[in-house]
N, CA, C and O atoms as a printed pandas DataFrame, in Angstrom:
     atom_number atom_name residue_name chain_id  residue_number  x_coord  y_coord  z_coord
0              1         N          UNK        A               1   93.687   88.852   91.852
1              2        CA          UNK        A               1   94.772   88.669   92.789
2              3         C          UNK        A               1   95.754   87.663   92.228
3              4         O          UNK        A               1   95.222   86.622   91.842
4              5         N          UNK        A               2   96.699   87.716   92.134
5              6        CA          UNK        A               2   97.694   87.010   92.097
6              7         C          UNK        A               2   99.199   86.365   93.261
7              8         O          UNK        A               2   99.823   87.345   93.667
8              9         N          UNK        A               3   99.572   85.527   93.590
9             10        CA          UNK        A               3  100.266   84.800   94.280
10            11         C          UNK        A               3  101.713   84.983   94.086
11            12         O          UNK        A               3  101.957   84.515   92.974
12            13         N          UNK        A               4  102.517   85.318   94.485
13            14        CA          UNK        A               4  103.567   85.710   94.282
14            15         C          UNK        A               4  105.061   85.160   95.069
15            16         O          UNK        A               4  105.357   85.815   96.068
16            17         N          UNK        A               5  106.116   83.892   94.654
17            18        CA          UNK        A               5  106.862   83.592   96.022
18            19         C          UNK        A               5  108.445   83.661   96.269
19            20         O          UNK        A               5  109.197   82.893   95.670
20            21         N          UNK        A               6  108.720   84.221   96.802
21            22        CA          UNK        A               6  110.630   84.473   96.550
22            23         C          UNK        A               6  111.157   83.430   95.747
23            24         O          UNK        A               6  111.720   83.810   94.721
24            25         N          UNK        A               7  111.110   82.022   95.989
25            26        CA          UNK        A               7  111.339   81.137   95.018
26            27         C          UNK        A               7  111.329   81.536   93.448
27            28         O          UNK        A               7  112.240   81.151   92.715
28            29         N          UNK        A               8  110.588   82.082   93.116
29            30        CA          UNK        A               8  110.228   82.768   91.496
30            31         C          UNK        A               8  110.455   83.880   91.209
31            32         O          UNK        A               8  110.670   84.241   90.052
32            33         N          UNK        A               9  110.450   84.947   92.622
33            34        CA          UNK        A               9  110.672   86.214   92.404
34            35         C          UNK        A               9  111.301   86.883   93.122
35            36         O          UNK        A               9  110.569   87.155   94.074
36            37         N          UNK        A              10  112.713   87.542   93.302
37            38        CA          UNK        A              10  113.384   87.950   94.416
38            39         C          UNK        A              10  113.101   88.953   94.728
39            40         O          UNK        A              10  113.013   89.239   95.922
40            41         N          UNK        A              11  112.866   89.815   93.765
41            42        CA          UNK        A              11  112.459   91.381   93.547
42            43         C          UNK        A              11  111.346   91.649   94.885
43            44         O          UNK        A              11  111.302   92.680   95.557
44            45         N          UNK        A              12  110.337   90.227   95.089
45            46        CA          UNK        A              12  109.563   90.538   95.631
46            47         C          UNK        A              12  110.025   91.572   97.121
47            48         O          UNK        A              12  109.354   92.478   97.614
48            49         N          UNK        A              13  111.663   90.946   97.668
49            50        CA          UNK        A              13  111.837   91.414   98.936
50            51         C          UNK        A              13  111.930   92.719   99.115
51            52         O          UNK        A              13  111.848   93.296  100.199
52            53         N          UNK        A              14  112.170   93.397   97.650
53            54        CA          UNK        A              14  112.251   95.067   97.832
54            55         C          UNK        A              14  110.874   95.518   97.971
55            56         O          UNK        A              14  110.638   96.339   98.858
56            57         N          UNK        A              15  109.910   95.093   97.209
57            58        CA          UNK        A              15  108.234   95.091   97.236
58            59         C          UNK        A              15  107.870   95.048   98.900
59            60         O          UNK        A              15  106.969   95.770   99.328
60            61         N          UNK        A              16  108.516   94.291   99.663
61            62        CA          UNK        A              16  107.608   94.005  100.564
62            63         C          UNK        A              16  108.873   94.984  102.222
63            64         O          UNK        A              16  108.780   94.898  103.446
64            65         N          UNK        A              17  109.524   95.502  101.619
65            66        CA          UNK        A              17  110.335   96.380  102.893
66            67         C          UNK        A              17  109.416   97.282  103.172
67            68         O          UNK        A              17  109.318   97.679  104.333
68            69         N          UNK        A              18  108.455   97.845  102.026
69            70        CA          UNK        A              18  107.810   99.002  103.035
70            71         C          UNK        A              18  106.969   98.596  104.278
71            72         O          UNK        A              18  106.335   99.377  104.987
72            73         N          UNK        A              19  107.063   97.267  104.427
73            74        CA          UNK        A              19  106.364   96.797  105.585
74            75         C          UNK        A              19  106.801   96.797  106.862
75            76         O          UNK        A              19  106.167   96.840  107.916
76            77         N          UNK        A              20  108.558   96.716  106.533
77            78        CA          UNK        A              20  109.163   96.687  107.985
78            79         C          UNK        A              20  108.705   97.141  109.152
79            80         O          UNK        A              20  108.719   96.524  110.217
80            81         N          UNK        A              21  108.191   98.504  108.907
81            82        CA          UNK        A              21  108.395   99.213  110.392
82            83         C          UNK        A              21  106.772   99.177  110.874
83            84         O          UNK        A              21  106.550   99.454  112.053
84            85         N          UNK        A              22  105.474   98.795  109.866
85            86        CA          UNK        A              22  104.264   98.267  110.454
86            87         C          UNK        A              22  104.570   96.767  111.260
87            88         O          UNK        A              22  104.057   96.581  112.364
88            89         N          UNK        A              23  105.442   95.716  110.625
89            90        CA          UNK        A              23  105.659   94.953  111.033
90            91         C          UNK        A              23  105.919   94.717  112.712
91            92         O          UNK        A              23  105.327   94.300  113.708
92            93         N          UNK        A              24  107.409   95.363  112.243
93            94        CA          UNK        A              24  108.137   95.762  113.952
94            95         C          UNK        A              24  107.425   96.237  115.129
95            96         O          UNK        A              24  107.702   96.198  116.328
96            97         N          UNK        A              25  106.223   96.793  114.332
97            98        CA          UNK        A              25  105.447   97.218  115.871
98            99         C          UNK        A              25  104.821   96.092  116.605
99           100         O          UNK        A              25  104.366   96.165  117.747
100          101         N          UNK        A              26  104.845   94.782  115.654
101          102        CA          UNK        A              26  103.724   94.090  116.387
102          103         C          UNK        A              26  105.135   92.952  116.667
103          104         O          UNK        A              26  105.073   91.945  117.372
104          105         N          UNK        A              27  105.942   93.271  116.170
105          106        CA          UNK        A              27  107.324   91.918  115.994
106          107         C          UNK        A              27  108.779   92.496  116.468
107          108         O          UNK        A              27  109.824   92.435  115.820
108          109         N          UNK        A              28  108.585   93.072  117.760
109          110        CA          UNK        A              28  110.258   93.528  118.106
110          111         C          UNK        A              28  111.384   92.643  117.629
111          112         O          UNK        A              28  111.436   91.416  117.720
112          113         N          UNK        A              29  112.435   93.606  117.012
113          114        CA          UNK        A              29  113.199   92.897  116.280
114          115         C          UNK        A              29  113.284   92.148  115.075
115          116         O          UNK        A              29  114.235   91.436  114.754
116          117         N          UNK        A              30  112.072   92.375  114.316
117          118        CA          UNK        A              30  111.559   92.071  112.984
118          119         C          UNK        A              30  112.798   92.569  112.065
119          120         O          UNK        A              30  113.287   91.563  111.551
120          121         N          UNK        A              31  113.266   93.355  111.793
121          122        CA          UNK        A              31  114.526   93.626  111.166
122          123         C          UNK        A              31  115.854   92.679  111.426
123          124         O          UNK        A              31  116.686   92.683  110.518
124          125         N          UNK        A              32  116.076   92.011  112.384
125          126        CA          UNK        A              32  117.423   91.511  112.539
126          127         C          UNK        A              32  117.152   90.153  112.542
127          128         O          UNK        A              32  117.981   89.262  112.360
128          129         N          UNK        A              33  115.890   90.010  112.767
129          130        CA          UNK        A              33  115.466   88.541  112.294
130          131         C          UNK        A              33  115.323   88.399  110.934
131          132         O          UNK        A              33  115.850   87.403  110.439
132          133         N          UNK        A              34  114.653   89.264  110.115
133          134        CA          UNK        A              34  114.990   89.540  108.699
134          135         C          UNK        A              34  116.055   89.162  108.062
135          136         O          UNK        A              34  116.338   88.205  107.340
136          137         N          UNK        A              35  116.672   90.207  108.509
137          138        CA          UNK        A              35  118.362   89.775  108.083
138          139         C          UNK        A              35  119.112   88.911  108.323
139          140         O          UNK        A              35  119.937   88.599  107.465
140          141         N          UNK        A              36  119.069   88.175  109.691
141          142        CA          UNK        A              36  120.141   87.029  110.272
142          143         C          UNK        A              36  119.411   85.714  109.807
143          144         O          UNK        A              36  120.101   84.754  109.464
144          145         N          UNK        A              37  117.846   85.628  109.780
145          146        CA          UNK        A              37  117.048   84.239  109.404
146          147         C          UNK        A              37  116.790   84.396  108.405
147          148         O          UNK        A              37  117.487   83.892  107.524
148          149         N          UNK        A              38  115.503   85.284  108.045
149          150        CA          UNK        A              38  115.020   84.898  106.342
150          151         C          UNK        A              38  116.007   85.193  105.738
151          152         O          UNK        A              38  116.781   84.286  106.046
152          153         N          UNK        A              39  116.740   86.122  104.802
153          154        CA          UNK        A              39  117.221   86.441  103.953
154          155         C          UNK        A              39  118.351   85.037  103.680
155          156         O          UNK        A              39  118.562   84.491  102.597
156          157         N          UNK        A              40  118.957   84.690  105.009
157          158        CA          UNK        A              40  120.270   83.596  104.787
158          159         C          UNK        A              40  119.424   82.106  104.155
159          160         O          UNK        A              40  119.841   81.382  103.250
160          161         N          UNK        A              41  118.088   81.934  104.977
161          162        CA          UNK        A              41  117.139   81.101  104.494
162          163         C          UNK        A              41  116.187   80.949  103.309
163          164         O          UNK        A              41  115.556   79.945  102.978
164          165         N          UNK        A              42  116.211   81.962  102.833
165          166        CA          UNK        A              42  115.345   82.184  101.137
166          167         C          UNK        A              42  116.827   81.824  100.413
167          168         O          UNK        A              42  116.773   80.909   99.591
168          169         N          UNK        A              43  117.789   82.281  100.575
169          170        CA          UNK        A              43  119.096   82.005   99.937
170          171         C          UNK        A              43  119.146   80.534   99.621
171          172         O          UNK        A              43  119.225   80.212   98.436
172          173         N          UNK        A              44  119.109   79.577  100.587
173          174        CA          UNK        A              44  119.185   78.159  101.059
174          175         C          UNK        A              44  118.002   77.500  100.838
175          176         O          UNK        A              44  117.906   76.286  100.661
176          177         N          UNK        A              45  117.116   78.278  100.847
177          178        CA          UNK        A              45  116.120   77.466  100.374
178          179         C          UNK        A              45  115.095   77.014  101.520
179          180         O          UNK        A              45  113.955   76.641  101.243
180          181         N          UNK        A              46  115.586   77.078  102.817
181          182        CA          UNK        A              46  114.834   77.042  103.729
182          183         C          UNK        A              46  113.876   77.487  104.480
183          184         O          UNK        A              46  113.368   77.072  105.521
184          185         N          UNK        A              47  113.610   78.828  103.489
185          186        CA          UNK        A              47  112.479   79.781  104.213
186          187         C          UNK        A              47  111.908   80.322  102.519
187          188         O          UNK        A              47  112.501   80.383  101.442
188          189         N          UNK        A              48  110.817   80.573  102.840
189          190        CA          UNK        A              48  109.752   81.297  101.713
190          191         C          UNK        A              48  108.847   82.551  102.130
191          192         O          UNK        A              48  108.095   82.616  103.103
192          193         N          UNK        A              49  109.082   83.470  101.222
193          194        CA          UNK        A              49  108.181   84.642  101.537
194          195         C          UNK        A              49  106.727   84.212  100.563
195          196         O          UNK        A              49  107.137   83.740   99.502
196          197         N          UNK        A              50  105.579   84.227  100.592
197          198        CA          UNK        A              50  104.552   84.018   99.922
198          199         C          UNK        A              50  103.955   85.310   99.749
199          200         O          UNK        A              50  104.061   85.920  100.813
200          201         N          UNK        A              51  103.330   86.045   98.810
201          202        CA          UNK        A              51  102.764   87.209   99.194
202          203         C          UNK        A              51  101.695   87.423   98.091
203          204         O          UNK        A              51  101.872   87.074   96.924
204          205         N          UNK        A              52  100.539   88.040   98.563
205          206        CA          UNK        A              52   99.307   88.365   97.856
206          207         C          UNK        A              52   99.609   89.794   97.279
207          208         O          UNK        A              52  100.107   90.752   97.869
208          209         N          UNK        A              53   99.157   89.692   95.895
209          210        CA          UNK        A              53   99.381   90.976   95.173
210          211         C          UNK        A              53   97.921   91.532   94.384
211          212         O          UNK        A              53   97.537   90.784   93.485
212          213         N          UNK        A              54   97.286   92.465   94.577
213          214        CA          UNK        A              54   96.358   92.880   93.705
214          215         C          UNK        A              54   96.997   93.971   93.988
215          216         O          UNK        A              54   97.736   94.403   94.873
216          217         N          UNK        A              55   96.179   94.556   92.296
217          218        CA          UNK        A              55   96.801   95.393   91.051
218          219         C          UNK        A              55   98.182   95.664   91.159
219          220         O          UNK        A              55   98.328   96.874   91.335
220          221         N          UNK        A              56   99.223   95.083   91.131
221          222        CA          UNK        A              56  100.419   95.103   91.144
222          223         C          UNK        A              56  100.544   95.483   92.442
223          224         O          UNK        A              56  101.752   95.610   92.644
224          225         N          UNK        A              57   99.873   95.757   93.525
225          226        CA          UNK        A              57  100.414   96.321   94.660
226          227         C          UNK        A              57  100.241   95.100   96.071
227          228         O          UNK        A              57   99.212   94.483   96.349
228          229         N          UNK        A              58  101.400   95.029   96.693
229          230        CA          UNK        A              58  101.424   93.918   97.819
230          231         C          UNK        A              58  100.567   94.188   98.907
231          232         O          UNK        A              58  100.712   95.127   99.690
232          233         N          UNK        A              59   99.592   93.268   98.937
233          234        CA          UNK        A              59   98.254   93.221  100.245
234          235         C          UNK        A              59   98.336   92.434  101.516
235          236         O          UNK        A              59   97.706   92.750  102.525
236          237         N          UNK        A              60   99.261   91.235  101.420
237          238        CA          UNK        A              60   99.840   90.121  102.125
238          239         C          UNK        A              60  100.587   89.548  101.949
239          240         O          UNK        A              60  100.802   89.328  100.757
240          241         N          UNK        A              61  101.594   88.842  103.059
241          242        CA          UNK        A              61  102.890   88.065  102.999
242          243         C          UNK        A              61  102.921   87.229  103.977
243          244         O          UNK        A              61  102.596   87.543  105.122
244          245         N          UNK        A              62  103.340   86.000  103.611
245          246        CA          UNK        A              62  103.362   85.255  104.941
246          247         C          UNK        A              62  105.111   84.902  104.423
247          248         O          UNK        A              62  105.612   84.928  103.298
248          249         N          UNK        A              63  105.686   84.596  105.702
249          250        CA          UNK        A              63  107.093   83.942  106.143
250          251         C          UNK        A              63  107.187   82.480  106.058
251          252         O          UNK        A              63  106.408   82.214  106.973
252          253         N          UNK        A              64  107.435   81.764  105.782
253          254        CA          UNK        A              64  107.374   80.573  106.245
254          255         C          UNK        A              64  108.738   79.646  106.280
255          256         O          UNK        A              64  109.510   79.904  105.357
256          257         N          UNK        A              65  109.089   78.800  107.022
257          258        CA          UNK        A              65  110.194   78.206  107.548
258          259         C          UNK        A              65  109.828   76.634  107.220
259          260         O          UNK        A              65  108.902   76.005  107.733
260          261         N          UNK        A              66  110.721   76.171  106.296
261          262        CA          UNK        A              66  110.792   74.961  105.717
262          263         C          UNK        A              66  111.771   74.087  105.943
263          264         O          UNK        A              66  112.341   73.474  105.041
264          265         N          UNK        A              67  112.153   73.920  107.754
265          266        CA          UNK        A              67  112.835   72.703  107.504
266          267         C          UNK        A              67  112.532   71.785  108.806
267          268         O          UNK        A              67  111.355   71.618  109.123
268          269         N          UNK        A              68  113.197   71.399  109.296
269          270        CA          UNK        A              68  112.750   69.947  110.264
270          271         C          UNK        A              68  111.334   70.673  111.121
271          272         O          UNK        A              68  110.270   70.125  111.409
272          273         N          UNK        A              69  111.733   71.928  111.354
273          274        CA          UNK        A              69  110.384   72.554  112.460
274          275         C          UNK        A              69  110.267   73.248  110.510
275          276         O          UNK        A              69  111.178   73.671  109.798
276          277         N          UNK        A              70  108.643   73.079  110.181
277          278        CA          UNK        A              70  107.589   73.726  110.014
278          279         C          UNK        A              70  106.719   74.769  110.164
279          280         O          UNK        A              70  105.579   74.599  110.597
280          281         N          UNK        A              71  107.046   75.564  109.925
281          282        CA          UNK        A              71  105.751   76.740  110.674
282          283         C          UNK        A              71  105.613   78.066  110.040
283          284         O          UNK        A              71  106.695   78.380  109.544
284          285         N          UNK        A              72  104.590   79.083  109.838
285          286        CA          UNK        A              72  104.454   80.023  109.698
286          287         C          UNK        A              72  104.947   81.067  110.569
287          288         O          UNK        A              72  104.280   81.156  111.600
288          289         N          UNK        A              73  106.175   82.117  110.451
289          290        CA          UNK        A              73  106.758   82.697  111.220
290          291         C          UNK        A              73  105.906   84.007  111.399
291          292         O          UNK        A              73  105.489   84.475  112.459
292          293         N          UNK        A              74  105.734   84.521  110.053
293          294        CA          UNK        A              74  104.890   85.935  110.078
294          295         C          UNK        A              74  104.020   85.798  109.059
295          296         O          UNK        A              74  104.192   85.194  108.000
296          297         N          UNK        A              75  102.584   86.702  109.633
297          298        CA          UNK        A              75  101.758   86.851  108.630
298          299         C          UNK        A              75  101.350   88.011  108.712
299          300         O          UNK        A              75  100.986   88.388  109.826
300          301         N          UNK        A              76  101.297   88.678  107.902
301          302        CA          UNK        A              76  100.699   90.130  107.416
302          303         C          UNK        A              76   99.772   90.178  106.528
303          304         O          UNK        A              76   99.740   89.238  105.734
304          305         N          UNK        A              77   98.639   91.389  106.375
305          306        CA          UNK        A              77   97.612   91.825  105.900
306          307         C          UNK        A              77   97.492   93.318  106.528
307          308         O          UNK        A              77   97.407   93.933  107.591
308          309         N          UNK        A              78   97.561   93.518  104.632
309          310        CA          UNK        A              78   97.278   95.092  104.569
310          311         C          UNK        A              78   96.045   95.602  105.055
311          312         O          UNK        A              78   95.002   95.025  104.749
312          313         N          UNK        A              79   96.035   96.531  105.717
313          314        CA          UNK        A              79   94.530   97.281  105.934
314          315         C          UNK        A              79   93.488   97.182  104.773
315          316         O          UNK        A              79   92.383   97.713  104.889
């Protein structure tokens, strides 16, 4: 397994879209939060995608939000 984090790898965010719409089921509005928070925040530096990769293929991702509030926004795991 290997560790993988937008910080190092941007590419990762195309890797990890096929998740959207498993996501959205459990996260209404997971798409526009996508777009309006993380993406402006990985830009800035204020948010990090982390994601678990075995054999080249993505198994887990967590969200995380790095600034005055702290916290894990989303976490996913592949079946």
């Amino acid at each position: 397994m290997k560790i993988i984090t937008t910080k190092k790898d941007l590419t990762l965010l195309r890797r990890i879209k096929k998740y959207e719409d498993l996501i959205s089921t459990y996260y209404p509005n997971y798409r526009e939060w996508f777009q309006t928070k993380m993406l402006p925040g990985i830009l800035q530096g204020t948010r990090a995608i982390i994601a678990i990769e075995d054999s080249d293929e993505v198994v887990a991702l967590i969200s995380l939000k790095k600034e005055e509030e702290r916290k894990i926004c989303t976490l996913y795991v592949d079946k």
